[in-house]
Backbone bond lengths (Angstrom), bond angles and torsions (degrees), N, CA, C in turn:
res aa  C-N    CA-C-N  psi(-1)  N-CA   C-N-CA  omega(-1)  CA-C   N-CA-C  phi
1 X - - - 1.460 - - 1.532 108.68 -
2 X 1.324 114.76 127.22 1.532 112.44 171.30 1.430 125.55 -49.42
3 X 1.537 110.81 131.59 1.975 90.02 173.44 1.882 95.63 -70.31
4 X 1.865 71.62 167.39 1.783 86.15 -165.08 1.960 96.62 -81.86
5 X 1.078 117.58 171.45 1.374 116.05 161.81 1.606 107.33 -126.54
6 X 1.351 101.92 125.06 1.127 127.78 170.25 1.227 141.32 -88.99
7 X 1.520 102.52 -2.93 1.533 116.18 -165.51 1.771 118.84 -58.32
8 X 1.076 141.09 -171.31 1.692 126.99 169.35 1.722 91.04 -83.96
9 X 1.264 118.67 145.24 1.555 111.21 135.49 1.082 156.52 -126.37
10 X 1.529 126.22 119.37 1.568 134.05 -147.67 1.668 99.17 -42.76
11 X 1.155 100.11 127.43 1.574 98.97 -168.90 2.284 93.98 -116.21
12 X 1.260 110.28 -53.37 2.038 99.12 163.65 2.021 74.74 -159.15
13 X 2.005 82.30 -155.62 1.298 120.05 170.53 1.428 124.01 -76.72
14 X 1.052 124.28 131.09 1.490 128.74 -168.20 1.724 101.82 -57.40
15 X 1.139 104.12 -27.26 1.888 108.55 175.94 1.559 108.56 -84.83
16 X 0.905 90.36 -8.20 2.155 89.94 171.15 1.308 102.91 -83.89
17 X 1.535 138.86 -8.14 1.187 132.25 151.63 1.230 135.29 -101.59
18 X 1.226 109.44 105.19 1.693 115.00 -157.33 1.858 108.84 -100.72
19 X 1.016 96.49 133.87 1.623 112.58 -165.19 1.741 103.16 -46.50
20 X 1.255 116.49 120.66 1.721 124.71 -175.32 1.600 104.67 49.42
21 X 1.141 120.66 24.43 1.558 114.22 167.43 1.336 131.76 -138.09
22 X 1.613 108.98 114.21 1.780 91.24 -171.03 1.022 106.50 110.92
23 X 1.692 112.11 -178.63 1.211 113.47 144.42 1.592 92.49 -178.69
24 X 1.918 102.52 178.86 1.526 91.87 -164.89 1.857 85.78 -114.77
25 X 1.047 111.54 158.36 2.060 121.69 -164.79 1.554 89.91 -116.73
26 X 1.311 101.18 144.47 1.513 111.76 155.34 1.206 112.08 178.74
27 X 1.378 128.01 -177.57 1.897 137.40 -152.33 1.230 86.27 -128.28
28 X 1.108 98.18 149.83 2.157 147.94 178.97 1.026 126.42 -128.83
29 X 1.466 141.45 93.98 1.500 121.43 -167.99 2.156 95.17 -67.66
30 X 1.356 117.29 132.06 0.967 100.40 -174.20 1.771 88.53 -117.41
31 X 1.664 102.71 126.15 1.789 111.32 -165.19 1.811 101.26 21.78
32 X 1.078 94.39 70.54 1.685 114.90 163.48 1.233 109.12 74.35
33 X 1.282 135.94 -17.14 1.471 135.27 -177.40 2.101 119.25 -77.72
34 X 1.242 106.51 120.16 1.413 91.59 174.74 1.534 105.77 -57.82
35 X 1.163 106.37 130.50 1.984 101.18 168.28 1.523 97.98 -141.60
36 X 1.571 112.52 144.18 1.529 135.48 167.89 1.532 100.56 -50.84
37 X 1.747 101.70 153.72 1.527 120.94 167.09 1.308 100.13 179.37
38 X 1.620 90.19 165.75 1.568 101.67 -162.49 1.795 106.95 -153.40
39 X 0.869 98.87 140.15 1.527 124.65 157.55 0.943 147.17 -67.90
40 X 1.887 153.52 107.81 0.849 151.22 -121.59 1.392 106.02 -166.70
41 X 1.579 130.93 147.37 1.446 131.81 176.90 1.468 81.84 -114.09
42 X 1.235 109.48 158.77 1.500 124.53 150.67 1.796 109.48 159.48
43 X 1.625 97.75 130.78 1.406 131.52 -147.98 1.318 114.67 78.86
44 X 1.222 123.53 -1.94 1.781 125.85 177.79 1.648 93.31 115.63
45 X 1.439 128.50 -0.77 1.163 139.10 -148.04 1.788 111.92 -109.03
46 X 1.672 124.81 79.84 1.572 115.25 169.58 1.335 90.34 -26.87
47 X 1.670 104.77 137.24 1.688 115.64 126.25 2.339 96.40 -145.23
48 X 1.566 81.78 168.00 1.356 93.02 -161.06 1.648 90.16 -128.90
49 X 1.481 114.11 147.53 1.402 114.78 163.73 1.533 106.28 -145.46
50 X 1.515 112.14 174.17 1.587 110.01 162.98 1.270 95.24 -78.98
51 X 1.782 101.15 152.02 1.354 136.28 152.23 1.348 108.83 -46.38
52 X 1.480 136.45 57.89 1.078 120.53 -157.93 1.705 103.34 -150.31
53 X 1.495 138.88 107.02 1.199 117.30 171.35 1.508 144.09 -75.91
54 X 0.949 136.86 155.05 1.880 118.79 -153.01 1.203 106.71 -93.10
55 X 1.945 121.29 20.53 1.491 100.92 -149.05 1.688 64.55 -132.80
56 X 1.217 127.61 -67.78 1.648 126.50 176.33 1.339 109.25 -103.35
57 X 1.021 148.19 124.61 1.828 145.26 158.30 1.662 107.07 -36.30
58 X 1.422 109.31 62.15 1.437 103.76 166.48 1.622 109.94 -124.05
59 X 1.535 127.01 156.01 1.088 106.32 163.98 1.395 136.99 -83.38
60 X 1.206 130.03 159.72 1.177 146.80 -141.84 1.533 109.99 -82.20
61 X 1.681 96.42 -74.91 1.435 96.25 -168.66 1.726 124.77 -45.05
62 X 1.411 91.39 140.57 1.677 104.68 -173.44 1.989 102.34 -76.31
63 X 1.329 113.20 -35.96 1.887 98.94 169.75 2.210 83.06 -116.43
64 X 1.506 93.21 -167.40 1.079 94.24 170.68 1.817 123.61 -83.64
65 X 1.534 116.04 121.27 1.281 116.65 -175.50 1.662 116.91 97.76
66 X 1.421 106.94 6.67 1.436 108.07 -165.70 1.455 110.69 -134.58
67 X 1.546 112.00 103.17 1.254 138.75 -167.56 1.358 114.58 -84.52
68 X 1.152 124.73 -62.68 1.360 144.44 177.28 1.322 125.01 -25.05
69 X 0.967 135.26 163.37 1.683 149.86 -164.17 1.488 99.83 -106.97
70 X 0.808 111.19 158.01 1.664 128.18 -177.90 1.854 100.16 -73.17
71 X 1.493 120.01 -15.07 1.864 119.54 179.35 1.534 89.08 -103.01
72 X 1.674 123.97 -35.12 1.299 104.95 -177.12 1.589 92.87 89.70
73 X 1.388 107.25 45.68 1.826 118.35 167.50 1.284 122.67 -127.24
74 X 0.907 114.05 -29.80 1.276 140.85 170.55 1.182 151.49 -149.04
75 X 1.664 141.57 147.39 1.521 140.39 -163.44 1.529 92.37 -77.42
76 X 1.381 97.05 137.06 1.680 108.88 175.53 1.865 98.35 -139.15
77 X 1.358 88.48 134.11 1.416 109.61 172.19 1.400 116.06 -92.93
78 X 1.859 116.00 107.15 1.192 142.09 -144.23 1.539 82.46 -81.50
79 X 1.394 149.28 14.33 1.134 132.84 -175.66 1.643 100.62 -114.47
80 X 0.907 121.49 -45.26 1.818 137.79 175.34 1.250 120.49 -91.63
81 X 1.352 101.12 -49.03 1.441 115.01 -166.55 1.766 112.05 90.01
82 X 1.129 89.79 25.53 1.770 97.79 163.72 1.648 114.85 -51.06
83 X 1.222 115.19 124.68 1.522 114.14 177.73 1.700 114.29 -88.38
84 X 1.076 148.84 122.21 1.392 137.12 168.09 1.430 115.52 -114.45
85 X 1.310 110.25 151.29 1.535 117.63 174.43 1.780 114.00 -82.73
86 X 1.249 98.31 113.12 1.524 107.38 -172.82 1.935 104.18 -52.67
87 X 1.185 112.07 -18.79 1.540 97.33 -166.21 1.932 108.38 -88.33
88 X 1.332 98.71 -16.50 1.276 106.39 -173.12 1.877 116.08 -142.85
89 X 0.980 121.14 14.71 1.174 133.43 -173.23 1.570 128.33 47.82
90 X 1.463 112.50 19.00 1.562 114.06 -168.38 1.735 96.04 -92.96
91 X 1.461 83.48 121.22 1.573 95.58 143.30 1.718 135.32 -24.77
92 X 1.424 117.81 91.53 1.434 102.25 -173.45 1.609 112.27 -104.52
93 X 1.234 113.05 -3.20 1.507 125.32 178.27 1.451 126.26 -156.89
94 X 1.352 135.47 130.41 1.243 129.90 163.83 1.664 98.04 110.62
95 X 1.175 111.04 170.84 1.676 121.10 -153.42 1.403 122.13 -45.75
96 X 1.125 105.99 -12.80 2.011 107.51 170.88 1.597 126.84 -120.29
97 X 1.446 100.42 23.11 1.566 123.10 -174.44 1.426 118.94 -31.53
98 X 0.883 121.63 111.02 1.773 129.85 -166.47 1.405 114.93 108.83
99 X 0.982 96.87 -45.65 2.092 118.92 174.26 1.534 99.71 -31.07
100 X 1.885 132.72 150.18 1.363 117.56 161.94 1.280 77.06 -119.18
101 X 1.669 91.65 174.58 1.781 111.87 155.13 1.511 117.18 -80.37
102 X 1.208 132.02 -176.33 1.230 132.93 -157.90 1.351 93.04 -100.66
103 X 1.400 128.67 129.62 1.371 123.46 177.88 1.790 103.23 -96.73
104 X 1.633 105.49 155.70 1.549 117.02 169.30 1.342 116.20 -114.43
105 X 1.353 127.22 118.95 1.454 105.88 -161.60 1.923 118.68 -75.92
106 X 0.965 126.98 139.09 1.156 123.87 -168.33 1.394 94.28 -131.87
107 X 1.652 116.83 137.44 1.759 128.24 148.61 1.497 105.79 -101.89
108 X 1.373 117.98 -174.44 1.466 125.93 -160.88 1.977 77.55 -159.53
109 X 1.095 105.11 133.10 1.439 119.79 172.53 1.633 118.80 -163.64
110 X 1.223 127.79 124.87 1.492 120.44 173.17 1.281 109.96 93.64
111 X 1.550 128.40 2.46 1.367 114.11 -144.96 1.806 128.33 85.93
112 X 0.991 122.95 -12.68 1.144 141.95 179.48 1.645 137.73 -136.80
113 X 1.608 109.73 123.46 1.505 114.19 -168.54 1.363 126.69 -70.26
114 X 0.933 135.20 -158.65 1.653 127.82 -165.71 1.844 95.51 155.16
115 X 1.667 91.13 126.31 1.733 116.09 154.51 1.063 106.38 -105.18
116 X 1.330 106.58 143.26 1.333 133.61 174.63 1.532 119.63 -87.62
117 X 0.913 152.86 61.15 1.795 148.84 164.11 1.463 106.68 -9.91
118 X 1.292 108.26 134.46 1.741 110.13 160.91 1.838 95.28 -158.74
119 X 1.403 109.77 -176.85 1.678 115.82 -162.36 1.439 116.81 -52.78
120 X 1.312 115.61 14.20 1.436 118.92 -177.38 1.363 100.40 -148.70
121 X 1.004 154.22 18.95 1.436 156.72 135.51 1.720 112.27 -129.28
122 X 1.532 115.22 125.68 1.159 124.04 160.82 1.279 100.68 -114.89
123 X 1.871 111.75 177.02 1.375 129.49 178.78 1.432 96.28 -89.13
124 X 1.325 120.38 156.92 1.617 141.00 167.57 1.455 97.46 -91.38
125 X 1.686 109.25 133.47 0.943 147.81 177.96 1.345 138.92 -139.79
């Protein structure tokens, strides 16, 4: 079995995440699988989840990289129209209500972001 790597990984610039706008994309081997995820500011606050919706395993974004709601309140899944709370990923409306998305843990230090790997997310290599 591979050892796991745990190290942080530089994921951008803390200004590449702009408050309710955007977001920054990138890959996770998740238990060996490449899978989508994404990045998000909101409250001044990184959080990171899989590309993944809680109601079908499809991804979300409505263009590529673009999570957001038409007010810019919340992640909406361009397939349902699942609403989620950017600070914590729970489902607050639409077919998987209560349901969250899978969170990735992310810090912000120095100016710069960072995921964390643990037994269910590695880095792609």
């Amino acid at each position: 079995m591979p050892e796991l790597n745990l190290a942080p990984q530089w994921l951008c610039e803390s200004a590449s995440l702009r408050e309710c706008d955007g977001s920054v994309t990138f890959e996770v081997l998740e238990h060996g699988a490449v899978a989508p995820a994404f990045a998000v500011r909101f409250d001044n606050v990184a959080q990171a989840y899989l590309n993944r919706c809680a109601h079908i395993p499809s991804e979300m974004d409505w263009q590529p990289g673009e999570f957001w709601d038409q007010d810019k309140r919340f992640i909406i899944c361009s397939i349902h129209g699942a609403l989620y709370e950017p600070s914590d990923g729970r489902c607050l409306s639409g077919p998987c209500a209560g349901a969250r998305l899978t969170a990735i843990a992310l810090q912000e230090r120095d100016g710069q972001v960072y995921w964390y790997p643990n037994e269910q997310f590695q880095p792609v290599f």
